[in-house]
N, C-alpha and C positions, 0 to 999 in steps of 0.2 A: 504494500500500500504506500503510495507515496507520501512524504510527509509533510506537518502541515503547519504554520508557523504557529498561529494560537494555541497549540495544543504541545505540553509537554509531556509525552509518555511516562516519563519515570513518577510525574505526580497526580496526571488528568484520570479523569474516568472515562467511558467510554458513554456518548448519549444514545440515548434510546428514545428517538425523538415520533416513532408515533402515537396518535391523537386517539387508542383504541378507547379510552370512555365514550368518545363522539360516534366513532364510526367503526366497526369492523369489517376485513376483510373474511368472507366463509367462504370462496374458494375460489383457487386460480388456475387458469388455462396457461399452459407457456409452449411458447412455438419456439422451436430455438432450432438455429444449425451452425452447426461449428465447421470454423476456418480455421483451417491448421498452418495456412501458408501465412496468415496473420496475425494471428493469437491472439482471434475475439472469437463471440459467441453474437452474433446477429441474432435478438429476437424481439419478441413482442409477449406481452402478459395482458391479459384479461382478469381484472377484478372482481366478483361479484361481492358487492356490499351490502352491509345492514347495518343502518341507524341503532344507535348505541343510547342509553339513557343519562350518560354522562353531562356535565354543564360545562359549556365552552363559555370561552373570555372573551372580550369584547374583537378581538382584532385576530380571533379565530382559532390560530393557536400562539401569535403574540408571542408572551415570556417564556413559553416554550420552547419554542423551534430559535428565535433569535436569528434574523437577517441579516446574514455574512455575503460577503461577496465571493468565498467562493474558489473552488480549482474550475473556472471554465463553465460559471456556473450560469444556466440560461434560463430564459422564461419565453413562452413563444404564445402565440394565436394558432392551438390545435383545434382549431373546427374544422369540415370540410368533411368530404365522406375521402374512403379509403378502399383498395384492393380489399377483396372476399380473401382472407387468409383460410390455409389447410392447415388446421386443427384438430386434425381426424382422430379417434379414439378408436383403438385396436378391437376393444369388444364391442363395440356399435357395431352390428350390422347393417342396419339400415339405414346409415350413412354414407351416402354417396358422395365423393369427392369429384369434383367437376373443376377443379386448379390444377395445372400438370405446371412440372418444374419446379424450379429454386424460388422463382421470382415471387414468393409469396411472402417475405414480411422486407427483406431488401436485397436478396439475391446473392448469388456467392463468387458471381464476376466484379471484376475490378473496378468495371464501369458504372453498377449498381452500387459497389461501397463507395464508389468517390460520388455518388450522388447522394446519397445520405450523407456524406462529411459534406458536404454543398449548402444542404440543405441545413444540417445540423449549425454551421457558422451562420449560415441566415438569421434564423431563428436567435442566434444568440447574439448578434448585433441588434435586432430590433428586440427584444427583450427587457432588458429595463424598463422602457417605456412601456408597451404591455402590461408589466404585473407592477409597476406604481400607479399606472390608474385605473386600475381594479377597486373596489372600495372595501376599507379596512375592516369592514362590516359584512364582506359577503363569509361563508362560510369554506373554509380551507383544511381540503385533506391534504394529512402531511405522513409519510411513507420514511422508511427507514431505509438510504440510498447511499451510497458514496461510491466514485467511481466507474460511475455509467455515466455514457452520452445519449441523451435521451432527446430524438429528434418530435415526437408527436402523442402527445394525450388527447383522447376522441373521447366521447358519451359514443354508446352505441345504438344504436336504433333497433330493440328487441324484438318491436312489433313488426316487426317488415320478416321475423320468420317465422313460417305457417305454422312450424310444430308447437307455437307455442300458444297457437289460438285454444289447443285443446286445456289450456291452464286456465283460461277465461271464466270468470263464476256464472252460474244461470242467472242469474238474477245480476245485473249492474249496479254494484255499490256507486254511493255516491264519492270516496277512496278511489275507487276504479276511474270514474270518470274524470275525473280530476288530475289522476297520473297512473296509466295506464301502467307504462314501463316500470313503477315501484311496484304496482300488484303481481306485476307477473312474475318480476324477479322473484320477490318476496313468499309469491305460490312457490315458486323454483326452489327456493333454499330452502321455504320447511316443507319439501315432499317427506317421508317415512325415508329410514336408511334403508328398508324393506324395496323399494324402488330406485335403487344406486343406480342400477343400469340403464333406465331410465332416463335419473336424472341426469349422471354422465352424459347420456346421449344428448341432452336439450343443452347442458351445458358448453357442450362442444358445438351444438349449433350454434349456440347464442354467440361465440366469442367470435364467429366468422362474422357475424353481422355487420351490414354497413355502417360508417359513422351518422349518429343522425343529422338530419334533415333538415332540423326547423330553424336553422340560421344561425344560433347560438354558438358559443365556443367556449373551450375552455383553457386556460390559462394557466402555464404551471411555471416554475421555479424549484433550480436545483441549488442547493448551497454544499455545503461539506460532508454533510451528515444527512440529510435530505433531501428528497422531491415533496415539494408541495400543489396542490392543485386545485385552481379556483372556477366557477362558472359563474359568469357577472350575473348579479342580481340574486344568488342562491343564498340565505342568508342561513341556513339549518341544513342539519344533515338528513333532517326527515324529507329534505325539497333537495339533495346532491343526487347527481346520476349513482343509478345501483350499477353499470355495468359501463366499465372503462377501459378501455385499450390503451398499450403502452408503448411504443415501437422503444425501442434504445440497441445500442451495442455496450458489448464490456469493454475492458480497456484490458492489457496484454499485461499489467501488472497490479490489475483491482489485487484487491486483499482476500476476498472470496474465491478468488480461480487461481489457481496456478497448473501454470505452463512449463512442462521442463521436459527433460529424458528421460523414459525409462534405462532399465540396466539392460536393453538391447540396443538401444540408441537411438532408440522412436520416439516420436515428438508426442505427447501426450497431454492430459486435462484433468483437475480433478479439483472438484468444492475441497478448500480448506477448513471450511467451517473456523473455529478460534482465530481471534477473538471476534472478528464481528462477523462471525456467520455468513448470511447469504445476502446482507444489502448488497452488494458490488456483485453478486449474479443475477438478481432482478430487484426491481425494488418490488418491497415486503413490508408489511410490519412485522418485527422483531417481539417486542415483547410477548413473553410466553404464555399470556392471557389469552394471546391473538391466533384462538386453535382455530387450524382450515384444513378442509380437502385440497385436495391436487391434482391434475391431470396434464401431462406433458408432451408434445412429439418433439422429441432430437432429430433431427439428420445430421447425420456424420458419411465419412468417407466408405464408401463400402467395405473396405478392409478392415475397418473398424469396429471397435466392441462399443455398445453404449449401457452404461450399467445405472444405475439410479433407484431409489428407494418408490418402491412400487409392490404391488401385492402379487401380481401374478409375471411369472419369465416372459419379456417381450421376446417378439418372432417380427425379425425388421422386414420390410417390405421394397422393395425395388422406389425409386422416385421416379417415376417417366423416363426420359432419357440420360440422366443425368448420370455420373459415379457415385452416386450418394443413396444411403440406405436411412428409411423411416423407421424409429425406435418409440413406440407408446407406452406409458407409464400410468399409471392412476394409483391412487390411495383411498380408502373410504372411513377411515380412521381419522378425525379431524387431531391433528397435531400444531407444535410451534413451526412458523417456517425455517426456524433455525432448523431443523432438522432432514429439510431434503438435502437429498445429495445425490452427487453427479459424476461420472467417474468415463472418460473417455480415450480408448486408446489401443493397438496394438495387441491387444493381448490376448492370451491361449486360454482355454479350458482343461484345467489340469483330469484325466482320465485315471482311473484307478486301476492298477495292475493286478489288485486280485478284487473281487467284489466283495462291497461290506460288509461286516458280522450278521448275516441277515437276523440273531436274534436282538437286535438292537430297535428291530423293528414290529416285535412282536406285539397284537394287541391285551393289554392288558386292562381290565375295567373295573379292578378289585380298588376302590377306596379311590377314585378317579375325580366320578362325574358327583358332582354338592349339588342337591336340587334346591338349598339355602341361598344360592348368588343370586344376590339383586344388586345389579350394577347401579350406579349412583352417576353414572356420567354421562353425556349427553350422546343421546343416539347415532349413533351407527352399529354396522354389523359387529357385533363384541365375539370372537372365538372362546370368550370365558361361558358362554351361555350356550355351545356347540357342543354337543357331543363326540361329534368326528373328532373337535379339535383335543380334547381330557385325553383322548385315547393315544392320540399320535407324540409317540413319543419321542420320535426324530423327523423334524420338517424337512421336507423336500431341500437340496442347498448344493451349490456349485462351488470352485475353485478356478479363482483365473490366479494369473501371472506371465512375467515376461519367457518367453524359451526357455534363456538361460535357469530360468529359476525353476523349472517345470517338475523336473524330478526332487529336486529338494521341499516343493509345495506336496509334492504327491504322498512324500514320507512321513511330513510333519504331518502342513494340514489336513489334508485330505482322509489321511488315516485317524485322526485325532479327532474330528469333526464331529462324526457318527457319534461317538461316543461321549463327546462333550454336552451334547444338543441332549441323549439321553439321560446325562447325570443332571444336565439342570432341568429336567422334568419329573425325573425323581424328586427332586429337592424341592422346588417352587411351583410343579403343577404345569396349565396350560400353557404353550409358548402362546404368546402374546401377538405373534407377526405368523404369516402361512408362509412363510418359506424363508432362505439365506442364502445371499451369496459373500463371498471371501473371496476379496482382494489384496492381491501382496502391490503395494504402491510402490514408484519411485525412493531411490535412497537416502532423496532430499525430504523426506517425510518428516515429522518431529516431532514424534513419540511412536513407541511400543504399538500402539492400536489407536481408532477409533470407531465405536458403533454408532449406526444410526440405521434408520427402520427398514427391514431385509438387507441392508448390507452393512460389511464389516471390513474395514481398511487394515492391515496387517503389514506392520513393519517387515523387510527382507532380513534385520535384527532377528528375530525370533523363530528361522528358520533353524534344523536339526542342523549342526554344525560335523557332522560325524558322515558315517558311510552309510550304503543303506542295509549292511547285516550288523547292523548297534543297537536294535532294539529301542526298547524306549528310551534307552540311558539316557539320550542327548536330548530327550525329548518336553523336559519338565519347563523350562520358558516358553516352549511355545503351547503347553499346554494349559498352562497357569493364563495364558493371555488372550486366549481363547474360551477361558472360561469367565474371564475378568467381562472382557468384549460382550459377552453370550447372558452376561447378568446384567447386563447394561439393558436389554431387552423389555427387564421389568424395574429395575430403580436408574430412572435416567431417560426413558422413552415414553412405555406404557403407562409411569409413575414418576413424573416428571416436578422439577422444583419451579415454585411460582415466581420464585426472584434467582437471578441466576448468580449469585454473590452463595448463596447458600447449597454450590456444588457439591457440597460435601455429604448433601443427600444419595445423591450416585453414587459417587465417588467410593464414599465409606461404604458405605452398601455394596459397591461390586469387587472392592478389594477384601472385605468378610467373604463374600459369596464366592469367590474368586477360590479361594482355598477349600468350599465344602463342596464344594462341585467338584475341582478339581480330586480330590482325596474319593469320589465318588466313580467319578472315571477311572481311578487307574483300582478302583474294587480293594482299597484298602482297608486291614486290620484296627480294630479300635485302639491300640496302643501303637500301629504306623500312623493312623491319622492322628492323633494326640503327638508324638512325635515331629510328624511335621508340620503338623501347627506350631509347636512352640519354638520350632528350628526360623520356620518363615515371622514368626512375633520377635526374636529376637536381632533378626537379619531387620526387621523393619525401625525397631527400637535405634540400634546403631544410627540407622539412615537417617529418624526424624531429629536423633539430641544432633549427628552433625549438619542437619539445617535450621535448626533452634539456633546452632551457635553462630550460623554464619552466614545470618537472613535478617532485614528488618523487623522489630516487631508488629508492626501493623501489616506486613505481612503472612503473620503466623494465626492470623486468627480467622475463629473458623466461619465466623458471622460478622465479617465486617462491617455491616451497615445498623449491627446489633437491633437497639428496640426500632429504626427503623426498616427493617428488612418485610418487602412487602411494600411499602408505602410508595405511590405515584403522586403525581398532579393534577387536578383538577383534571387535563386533557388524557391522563393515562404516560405519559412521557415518564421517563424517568433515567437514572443513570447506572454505570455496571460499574463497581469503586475496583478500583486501580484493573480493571481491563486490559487497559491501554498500556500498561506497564510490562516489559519485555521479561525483565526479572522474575515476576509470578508466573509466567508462563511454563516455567521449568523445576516449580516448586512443589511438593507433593506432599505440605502439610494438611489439605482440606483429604487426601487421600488418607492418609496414614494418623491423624486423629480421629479421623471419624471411622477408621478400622479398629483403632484402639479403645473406642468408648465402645461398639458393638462387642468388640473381646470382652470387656470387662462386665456389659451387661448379660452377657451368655456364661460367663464365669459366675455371676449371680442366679443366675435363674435354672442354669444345665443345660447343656449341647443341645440335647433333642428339643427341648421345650423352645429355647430360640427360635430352631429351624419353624417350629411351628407357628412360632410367632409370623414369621419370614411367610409363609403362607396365606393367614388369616391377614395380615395388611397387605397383600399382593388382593385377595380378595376384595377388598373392602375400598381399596383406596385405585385400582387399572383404570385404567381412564382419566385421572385427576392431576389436576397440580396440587404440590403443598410446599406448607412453609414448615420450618419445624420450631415454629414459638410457640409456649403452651400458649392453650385457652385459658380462660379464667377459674372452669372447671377442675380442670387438670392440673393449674396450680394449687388449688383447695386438697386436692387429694393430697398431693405431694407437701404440702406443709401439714397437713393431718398427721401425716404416714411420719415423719419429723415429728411431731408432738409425742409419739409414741416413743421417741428416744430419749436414753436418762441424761446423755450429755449431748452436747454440741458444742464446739469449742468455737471462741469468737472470732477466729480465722471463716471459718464453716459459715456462722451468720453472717459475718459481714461480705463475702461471694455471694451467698443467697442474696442479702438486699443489693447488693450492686448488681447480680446476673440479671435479675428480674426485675429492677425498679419496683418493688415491693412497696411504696410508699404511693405509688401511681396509680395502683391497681385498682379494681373493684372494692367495695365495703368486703364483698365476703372474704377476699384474698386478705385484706388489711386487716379484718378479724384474726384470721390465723396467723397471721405474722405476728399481731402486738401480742397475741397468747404466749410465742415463741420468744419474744423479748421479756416479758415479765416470767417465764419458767425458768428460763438461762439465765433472768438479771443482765440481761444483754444493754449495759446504761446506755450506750451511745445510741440508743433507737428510742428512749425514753420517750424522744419528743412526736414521735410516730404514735405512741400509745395516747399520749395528751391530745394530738392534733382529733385521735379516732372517739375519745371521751367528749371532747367538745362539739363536733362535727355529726356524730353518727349517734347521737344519743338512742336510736331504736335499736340499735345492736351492741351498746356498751355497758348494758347492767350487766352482764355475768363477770364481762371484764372486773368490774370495781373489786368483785368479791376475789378476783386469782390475785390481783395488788394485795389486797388484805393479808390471804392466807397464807402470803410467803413467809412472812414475818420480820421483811426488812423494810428498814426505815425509810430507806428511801423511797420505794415503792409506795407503800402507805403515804407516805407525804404525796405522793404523785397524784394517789386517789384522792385524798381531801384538798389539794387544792384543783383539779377538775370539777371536783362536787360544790366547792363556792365558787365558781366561774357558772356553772348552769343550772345549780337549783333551785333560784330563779324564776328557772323558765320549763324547768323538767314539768312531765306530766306528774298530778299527784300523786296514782299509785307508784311509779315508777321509781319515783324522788324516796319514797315513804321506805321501800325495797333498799334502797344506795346506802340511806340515811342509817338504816337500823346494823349495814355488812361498816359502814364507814366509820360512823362516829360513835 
């Protein structure tokens, strides 16, 4: 990513500038084809939006987004209609594509990209003028962007396609008449997930749609961090086009794509995802509030693989005349968009030399399928509520890589796989995704692994280092990392964190799970698994005290944005604390803390009962984001559960009131807390017990009497001088009670 003067990485955060209280994106088309000779992605994205019940600021998103000038940053008049783009979706059928060629979003000869860079410099000389007199009052969607050149934003004309008259209500609301193109999106996005195929189909029609008609245009603006987009006179987002078109190219060093060699020498492609995700492959909204569906067509070179987070194995299709093959994607899973990804290039499907353990595949329904699960998350097809899916214990799953690496893929992963996939359906239940593929990436990669939904990126690092009659000896790194990757499926994907400062949700979670899994595949003894848990605990203990010593400390912690974690803007913006920062990147205390508090909590509880645990919260929570700050409830418990204990040393308390803001909390919390100061004589929180006697007088009579019955002076002095400060004003029996425990 190139860099940018206002911003210093070693101390900025990273912004997360869109406006999801205002407006959500629920799902997007992307028509993309990759140029290898130039090391962009030509495409265009289709929005489908829904008005959001959040409250925007007067100048829309204002102190939010903040108007920079900008790397190249434009504003244009995208009105006007546009080429019918092919958008085609592999499982439509009855989709007929009537566009032959490239020339569908800006063509892949030289003479179509120099007219979109034409066009693009136009646009961005008359641009200032454009979007300053737009008025500060109309309503402005703002997109999580950096890195695109983005030549044209269109409203699209929905009703100009037929399939969509069959959405039309019998009866014409007076909604309907008014704004036809919101009802009908709005029909569109809540069909049943029961009707995906369907609605994929309509949704693929819609994105080909002409730009509309009625004269209008709309206006956008790109700055560092953003695209924003206005339509003169729309002053709400309940009155913004629901369905918008984005033409842009990437640039050959966004932050989100990288362009390098494979270890064959072939020029390749692949989402980086960290730090910032996928704004620099299309614009998106980022924040992980902002769960959508997805459907995609790549073209790439026909020699080419095109891989990408998708539910079912695309089957590319020839493009008219051209060298290039159509790759379709879809997801019916609404996700963060951080999480697509895209991987193109060269490479092989590694084949197995002797066929799988076929017992790995064996149906097994004993203790499976829970007729208990009621999912709690917002509809689509869930495989927790499938019976097909309880039973399959090994999803369908491929292996690519470069030649060179073909055999040494074969020995690791490919043989490790089967049996990885099955130890963590032993362990945690239903896979969460219908199928995997594993990718060994480039060696320019920068970590061990990473997952994301059906695919798994795999360092050339963690391949067997040995011959192929070594057996498993060499095989424990790449099997630990494949297990790590493979739990990622459900704390990290299916079970995702609502603020991303608090990775240690994943993190922690797949380097625990990473070891019971693992210990599960290789069909270990209970005293080899105890074994090598304490061997891998004490190899990671080394690891975390030497980055404790030689790490800042506001680096080391594990909830940096602490009692703010969670919290946005008015608009939903918000920011990712130290992001931006190159250091963190390489730092594995959010990993290796939050391994060591799951250690310690299964150390309490027992092995199996954890694992159980591990279960019933994959049950309870698939589908969701979270944060991991108690509730109010939850802290009542835990300070109850506290009150049961004979000591507590004042190190102990005084973590407690600083961890939780204890003085902040609800009355109920505050009750058990001032309990917990006057049991311990805990003096420095005194003033917490007086503020709760003055304040909360319906829940401070029992209090007076625990002051009383300790039998210290001071205490007792605490209670009599709260009892002449309010009674007063106490009710009489209340007072009557205080008076006879007090004086």
């Amino acid at each position: 990513m190139e860099p940018h003067g206002d911003l210093n990485p070693d101390t900025d955060d990273l912004p997360l500038r869109a406006n999801t209280n205002h407006i959500l994106v629920r799902h997007y088309v992307l028509d993309m084809t990759v140029h290898f000779d130039s090391r962009v992605i030509s495409s265009s994205v289709v929005l489908f939006l829904e008005p959001g019940s959040g409250v925007r600021t007067k100048a829309g998103a204002g102190d939010d987004i903040g108007h920079g000038t900008g790397d190249g940053a434009g504003t244009t008049d995208a009105g006007g209609s546009q080429e019918r783009f092919a958008s085609g979706f592999q499982q439509v059928d009855a989709i007929e594509d009537d566009t032959k060629g490239l020339e569908k979003v800006h063509g892949v000869e030289e003479r179509d990209k120099a007219e979109f860079q034409v066009v693009a410099d136009t646009d961005n000389i008359q641009s200032s003028h454009l979007w300053l007199t737009t008025n500060d009052s109309d309503f402005t969607l703002v997109l999580d962007c950096c890195d695109l050149d983005v030549s044209k934003v269109e409203e699209l004309d929905i009703t100009s396609v037929s399939a969509m008259l069959g959405l039309q209500p019998s009866e014409r609301s007076e909604v309907y008449s008014l704004n036809p193109q919101a009802a009908l999106i709005q029909r569109l996005i809540s069909m049943p997930s029961s009707q995906w195929r369907q609605k994929h189909q309509l949704f693929s029609l819609c994105s080909r749609a002409p730009g509309a008609q009625d004269g209008s245009s709309l206006h956008f603006h790109r700055d560092k961090w953003s695209l924003q987009v206005r339509k003169k006179g729309v002053t709400s987002p309940q009155d913004f086009p629901r369905a918008v078109r984005i033409c842009y190219e990437t640039r050959p060093t966004g932050g989100s794509v990288r362009w390098t060699k494979d270890q064959d020498n072939r020029v390749c492609v692949y989402t980086a995802g960290s730090p910032i995700n996928n704004r620099a492959l299309f614009p998106c909204q980022e924040p992980p509030v902002a769960m959508s569906t997805w459907q995609a067509t790549v073209r790439a070179p026909s020699e080419c693989v095109v891989l990408m987070s998708g539910e079912e194995q695309a089957v590319p299709t020839e493009d008219g005349d051209t060298h290039f093959f159509i790759w379709n994607y879809y997801v019916t899973m609404a996700m963060p968009a951080s999480t697509f990804t895209l991987a193109v290039g060269h490479w092989h499907q590694v084949t197995a030399e002797i066929p799988p353990d076929a017992g790995l595949s064996v149906t097994d329904y004993s203790g499976m399928v829970d007729d208990s699960i009621s999912c709690s998350h917002a509809d689509y097809p869930c495989r927790f509520t499938e019976w097909s899916a309880w039973s399959q214990r090994v999803i369908p799953h491929r292996v690519f890589s470069p030649v060179c690496l073909l055999q040494k893929a074969q020995i690791g992963v490919l043989k490790l796989l089967p049996r990885c996939l099955a130890a963590a359906h032993a362990v945690l239940g239903v896979h969460p995704f219908p199928r995997l593929d594993v990718l060994i990436v480039p060696a320019g990669f920068s970590s061990l692994g990473m997952a994301s939904p059906h695919i798994i990126f795999l360092s050339q690092s963690v391949l067997c280092a040995g011959n192929p009659g070594s057996g498993d000896k060499g095989l424990s790194l790449c099997g630990s990392r494949i297990c790590h990757e493979i739990a990622h499926s459900w704390f990290g994907l299916v079970i995702g964190a609502r603020d991303w400062t608090e990775e240690w949700i994943s993190e922690g979670f797949a380097t625990c799970l990473e070891d019971i899994i693992w210990a599960q595949a290789q069909k270990l003894s209970l005293q080899e698994t105890t074994e090598q848990f304490d061997l891998k605990a004490l190899l990671r203990w080394r690891r975390l005290s030497d980055e404790l010593q030689n790490s800042r400390e506001e680096l080391q912690v594990l909830r940096p944005n602490m009692e703010k974690t969670g919290q946005v803007s008015n608009s939903g913006s918000s920011t990712v604390k130290h992001a931006l920062n190159p250091e963190k990147t390489f730092m594995q205390v959010h990993y290796l803390k939050g391994y060591f508090l799951l250690r310690f909590l299964a150390s309490q509880v027992g092995e199996q009962q954890f694992i159980d645990f591990f279960r019933l919260f994959v049950k309870k929570y698939h589908g969701q984001l979270i944060l991991s700050q108690l509730t109010s409830d939850q802290l009542v418990m835990l300070l109850e559960l506290l009150l049961e204990e004979s000591e507590l040393s004042v190190a102990s308390l005084c973590a407690l009131q600083r961890t939780y803001s204890l003085q902040n909390q609800d009355a109920e919390v505050r009750h058990r807390w001032c309990e917990l100061v006057v049991k311990h004589a805990y003096a420095q929180a005194y003033g917490d017990v007086e503020h709760f006697l003055v304040h909360d007088q319906a829940m401070g009579v029992y209090l007076y009497g625990e002051l009383m019955v300790q039998e210290d002076a001071e205490q007792q002095a605490v209670a009599r001088r709260c009892l002449s400060l309010v009674q007063e004003e106490m009710d009489q029996s209340a007072r009557r009670v205080v008076e006879e425990m007090v004086l």
